[in-house]
N, C-alpha and C positions, 0 to 999 in steps of 0.2 A: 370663363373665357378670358384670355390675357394679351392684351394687344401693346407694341410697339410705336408708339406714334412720333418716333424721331428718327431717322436712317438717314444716309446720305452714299450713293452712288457712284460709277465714275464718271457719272456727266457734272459733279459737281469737285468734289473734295475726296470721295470715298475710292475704295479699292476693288469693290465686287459691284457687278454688271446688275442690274434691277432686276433679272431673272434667278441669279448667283443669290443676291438678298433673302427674296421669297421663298428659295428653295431650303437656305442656310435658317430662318424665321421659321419654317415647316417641323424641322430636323428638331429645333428645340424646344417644339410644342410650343409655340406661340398658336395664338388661331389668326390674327391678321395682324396689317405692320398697315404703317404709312411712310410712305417716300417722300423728303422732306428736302430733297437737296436746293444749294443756296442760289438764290437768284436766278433759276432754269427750270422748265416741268418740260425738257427734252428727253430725260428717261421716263415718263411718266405711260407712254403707251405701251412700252417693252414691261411697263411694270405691271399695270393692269391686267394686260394679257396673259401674265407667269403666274398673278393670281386666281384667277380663271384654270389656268392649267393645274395648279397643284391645290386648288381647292382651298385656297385661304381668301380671307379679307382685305383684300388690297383697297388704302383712304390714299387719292391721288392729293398730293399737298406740295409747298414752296414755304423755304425758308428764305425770308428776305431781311437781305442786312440793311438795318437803316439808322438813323439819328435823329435826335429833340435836344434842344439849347446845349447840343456837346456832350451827350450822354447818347451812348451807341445802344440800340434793341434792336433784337433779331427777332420778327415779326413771323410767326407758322403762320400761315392759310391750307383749311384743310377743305375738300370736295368744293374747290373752286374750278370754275368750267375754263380749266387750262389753255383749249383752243378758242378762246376768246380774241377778238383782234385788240381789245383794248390792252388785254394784259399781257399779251406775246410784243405788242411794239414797246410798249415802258421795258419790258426785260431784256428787250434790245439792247435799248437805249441805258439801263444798267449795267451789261453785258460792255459794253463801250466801253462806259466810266469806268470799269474793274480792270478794264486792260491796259487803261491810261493810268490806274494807280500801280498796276503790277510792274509798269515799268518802271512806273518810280522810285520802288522800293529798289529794285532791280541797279539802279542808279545809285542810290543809297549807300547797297551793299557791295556796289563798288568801290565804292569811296573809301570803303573798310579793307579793300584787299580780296574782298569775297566774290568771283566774277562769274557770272551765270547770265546763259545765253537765254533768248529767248526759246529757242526751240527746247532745252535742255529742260525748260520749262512747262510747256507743253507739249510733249511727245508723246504722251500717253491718256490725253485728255479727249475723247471724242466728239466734246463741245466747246464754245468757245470763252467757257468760264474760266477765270484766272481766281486764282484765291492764296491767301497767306502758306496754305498749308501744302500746295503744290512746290511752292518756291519752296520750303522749309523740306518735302522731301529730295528736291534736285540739291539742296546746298550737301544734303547726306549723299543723296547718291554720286555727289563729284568728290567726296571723302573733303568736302571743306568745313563740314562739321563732324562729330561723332556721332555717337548712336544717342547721345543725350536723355536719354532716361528717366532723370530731373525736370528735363524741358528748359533747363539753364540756359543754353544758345537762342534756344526759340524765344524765350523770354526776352533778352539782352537783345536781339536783332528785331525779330518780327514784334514783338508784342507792345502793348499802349507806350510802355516806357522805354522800349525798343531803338537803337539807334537808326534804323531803317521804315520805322514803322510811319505810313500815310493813315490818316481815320476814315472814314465810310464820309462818300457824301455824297452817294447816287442816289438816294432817294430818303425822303421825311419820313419820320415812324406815321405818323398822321395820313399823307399820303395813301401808305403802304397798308394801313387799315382800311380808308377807301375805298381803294382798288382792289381789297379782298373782298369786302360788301359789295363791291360792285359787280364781281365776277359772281356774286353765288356762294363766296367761300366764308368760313366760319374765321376769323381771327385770334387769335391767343399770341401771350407773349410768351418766349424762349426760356430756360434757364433765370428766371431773378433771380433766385441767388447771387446769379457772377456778376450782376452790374452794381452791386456796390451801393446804389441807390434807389431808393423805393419811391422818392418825393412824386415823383411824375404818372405813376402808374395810375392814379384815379384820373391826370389828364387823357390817359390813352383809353380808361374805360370809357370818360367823356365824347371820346369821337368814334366808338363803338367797337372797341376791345370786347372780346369775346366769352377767352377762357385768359389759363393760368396754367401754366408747365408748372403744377407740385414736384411731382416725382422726376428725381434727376439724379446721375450717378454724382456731382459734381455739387447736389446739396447735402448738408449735414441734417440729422434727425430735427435740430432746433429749426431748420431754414423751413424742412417739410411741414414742420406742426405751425411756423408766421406763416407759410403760405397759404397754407389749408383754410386757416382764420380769415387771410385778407381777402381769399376768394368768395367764400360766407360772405362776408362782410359788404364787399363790393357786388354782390348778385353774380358771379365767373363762374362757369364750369370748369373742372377741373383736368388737364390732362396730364403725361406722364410719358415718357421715351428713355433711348439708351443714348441718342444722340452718337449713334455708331457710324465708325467712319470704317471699318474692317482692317484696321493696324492691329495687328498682332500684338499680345501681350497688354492692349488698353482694352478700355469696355467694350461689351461682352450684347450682343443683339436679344432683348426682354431686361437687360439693368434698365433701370427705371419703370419697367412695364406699369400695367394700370390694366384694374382689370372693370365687372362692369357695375363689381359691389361697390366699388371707391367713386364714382360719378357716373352721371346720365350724361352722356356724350351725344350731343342732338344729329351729332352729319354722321354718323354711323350707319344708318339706312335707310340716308337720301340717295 
């Protein structure tokens, strides 16, 4: 059995509907997926339900963007009880903070020559998520970038060293551990390989970090076999995703998969 446990939607950044996912998950023999999208579990009931209908494992989950002393982690929570009041007012209130940095950027990329409306922004979004990667496809779709291929533009504008780029600071990695212990949900952290820094990660196990994203299209063999080690090492279970956003021509829904010989995954079937 080979499950998915990183997707993203169009309630968040993604391009296919939480029912389009499951169906697309089905197609490629996967047996379940988890819906991970950023800072929102507003597709989470369209996704539930689609797994029910086509007979797969749907793990309702949030990926939430957060920070520790200036080092950015995107914090999974997986079979956290989403209608929770505690966790639907804080993702509000993140939800807020994302749209006061989107404008900024927004402001930013003015300043550059590069002018995008707000709505041009969000036209196609049916939640109130703002994120880098929406702006970065309006900058295409107003042909004020290319197709970028490289991700040269995206880099140079949106990214850490980016002329336009704000850093996360709606919510503490700390925090954002909490609040997934607190709902019920399992905590892991994102992709380490991309942060560059490892120093902190026994702090985050300290305030009850979960797991460990091994498997990722975006680590190399060397990053898979450190993480495999640090999860041992630190007590972590281990998971694994595509981190698929459904852009054509990037990764692919089960890259990264994880199946159930590689870890004992505990929210699996709770």
């Amino acid at each position: 059995m080979a499950f998915d446990l990183h997707t993203h939607s169009i309630y968040s950044d993604g391009l296919l509907t939480p029912k389009e996912l499951v169906k697309r998950a089905k197609k490629r023999g996967l047996s379940g997926i988890a819906l991970t999208d950023h800072d929102t579990v507003y597709g989470l009931p369209a996704f539930l339900a689609a797994g029910k209908k086509y007979g797969m494992v749907a793990i309702p989950g949030v990926e939430l963007s957060t920070e520790l002393e200036g080092v950015e982690f995107h914090i999974l929570g997986y079979q956290l009880n989403f209608t929770h009041p505690e966790l639907q007012l804080r993702l509000k209130k993140v939800i807020v903070s994302r749209q006061e940095r989107a404008r900024g950027i927004l402001a930013l990329l003015a300043k550059h020559g590069l002018h995008l409306t707000w709505e041009e922004v969000v036209q196609e979004t049916p939640s109130a998520f703002v994120g880098r990667f929406q702006i970065y496809r309006a900058l295409k779709a107003k042909k004020l970038i290319g197709a970028d291929r490289e991700r040269t533009a995206f880099n140079s504008l949106l990214g850490p060293e980016g002329v336009a780029y704000i850093p996360h600071r709606e919510l503490s990695s700390l925090e954002a551990i909490a609040l997934i212990r607190a709902v019920g949900g399992w905590p892991v952290l994102a992709h380490p390989g991309r942060l560059g820094d490892d120093r902190l990660i026994p702090a985050l196990v300290g305030s009850g970090l979960a797991g460990l994203e091994v498997y990722h299209p975006d680590h190399t063999p060397e990053m898979t076999e450190k993480y495999l080690a640090q999860a041992q090492e630190l007590g972590l279970f281990i998971t694994g995703g595509s981190d698929y956003h459904g852009v054509p021509g990037e990764r692919e829904l089960g890259d990264g998969q994880i199946n159930e010989q590689k870890a004992y995954l505990p929210f699996f079937w709770q």
